[in-house]
C-alpha atoms as one frame of an Amber mdcrd trajectory, in Angstrom:
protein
  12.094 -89.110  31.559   8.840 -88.978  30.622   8.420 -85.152  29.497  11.860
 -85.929  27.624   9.705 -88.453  25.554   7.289 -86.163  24.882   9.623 -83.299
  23.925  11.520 -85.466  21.917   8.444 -86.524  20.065   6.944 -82.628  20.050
   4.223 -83.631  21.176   1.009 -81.602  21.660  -1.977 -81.912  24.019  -3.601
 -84.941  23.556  -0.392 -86.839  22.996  -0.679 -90.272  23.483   2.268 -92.440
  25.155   1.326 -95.924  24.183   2.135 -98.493  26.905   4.555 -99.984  24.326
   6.320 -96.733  24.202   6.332 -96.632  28.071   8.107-100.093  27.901  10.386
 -99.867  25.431  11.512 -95.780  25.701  11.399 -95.952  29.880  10.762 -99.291
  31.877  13.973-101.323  29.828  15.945 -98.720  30.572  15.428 -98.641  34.703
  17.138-101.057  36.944  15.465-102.818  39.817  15.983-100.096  42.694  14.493
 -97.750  40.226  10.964 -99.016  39.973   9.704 -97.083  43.101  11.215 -93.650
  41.361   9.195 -94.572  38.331   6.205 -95.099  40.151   6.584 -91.519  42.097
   7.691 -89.816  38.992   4.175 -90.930  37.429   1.926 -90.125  40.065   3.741
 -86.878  40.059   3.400 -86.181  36.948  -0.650 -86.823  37.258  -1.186 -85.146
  40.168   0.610 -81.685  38.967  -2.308 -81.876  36.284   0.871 -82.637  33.550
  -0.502 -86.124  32.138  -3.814 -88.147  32.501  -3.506 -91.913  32.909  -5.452
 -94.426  31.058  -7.396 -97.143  32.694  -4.247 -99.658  31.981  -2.615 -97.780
  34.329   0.518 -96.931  31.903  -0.921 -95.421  29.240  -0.304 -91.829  28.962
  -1.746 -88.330  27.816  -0.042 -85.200  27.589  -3.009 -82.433  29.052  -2.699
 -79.018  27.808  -0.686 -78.039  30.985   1.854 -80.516  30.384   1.930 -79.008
  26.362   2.534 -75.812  27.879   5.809 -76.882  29.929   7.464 -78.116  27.098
């Protein structure tokens, strides 16, 4: 879901995925049972080196790994 964002978006490294956009293009879209999935999908995604994470804790960056899988 979240590399779909950024694909849709073509984004390149340094791409920023605002908290708003986490909200409105991810999080409204998830039921209840599906909060723990988001949560492992995210952590993930940060420990394969494929986004950085903001001090907010939902703010995301694209890294120049994560640029290259797209």
């Amino acid at each position: 879901m979240f590399m779909t964002w950024f694909k849709s978006s073509r984004a390149l490294e340094g791409h920023i995925m605002t908290k708003q956009d986490v909200i409105n293009g991810i999080l409204k879209k998830l039921g209840p049972k599906e909060d723990r999935p988001f949560q492992l999908a995210m952590d993930e995604l940060k420990n394969d080196g494929i986004i950085d994470m903001k001090e907010d804790g939902v703010t995301l960056v694209l890294t120049a790994k994560g640029a290259d899988l797209l």
